[in-house]
C-alpha positions in Angstrom: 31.3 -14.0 1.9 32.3 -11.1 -0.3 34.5 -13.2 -2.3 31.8 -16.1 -3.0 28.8 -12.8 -3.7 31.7 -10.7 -5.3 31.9 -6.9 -4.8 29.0 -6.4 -8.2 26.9 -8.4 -6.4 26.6 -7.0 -3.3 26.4 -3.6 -4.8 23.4 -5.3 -6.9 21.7 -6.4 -4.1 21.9 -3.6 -1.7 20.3 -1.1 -4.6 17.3 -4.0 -5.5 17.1 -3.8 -1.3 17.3 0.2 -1.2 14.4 0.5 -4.2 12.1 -2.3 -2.0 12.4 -0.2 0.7 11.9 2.9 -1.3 8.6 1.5 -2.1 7.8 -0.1 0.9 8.0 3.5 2.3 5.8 4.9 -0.4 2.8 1.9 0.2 3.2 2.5 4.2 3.0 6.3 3.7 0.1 6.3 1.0 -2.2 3.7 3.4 -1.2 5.9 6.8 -2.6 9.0 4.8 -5.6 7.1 3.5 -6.5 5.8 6.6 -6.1 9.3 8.2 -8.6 10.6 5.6 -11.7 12.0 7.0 -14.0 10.8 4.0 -12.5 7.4 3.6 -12.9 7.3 7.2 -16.2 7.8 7.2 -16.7 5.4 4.7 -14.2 2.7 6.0 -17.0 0.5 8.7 -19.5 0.5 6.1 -17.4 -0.5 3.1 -15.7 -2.9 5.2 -19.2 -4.7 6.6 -20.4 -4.6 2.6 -17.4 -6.8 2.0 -18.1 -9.2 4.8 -21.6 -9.3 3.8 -20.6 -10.0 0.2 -22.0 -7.0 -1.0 -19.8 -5.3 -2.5 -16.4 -7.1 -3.9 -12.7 -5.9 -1.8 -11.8 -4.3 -5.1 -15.2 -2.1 -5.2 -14.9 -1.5 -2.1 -11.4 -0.4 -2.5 -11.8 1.9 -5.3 -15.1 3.6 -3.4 -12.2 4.7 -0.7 -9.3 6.1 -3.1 -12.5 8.0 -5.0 -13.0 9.2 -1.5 -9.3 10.6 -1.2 -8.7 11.9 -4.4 -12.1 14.0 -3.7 -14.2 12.5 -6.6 
């Protein structure tokens, strides 16, 4: 195997792996906080019915609950 990937290649793919995981850590840490929120909880049901009712878009609905976090 490591003479068909070569050494640069491995090393290549293990940092591209260690930077998605970086992130992936970032995004699972950021939504666990949000979630946690107690405004963006309080808003969570209702924002959540609005956008199976079709009354407010996910992406509204969305920015309504980080505006809610970051306390605007």
């Amino acid at each position: 195997f490591n003479e068909a990937v070569g050494e640069k290649g491995i090393a290549r793919r293990r940092a591209e792996q260690a930077r998605a995981w970086m992130w992936n850590e970032v995004g699972e840490t950021l939504l666990s906080e949000l979630k946690k929120h107690p405004e963006v909880r309080k808003l969570a049901g209702g924002l959540e019915r609005e956008v199976e009712a079709g009354k407010a878009t996910p992406a509204a609905a969305a920015r309504r609950m980080l505006q809610a976090f970051h306390g605007r």
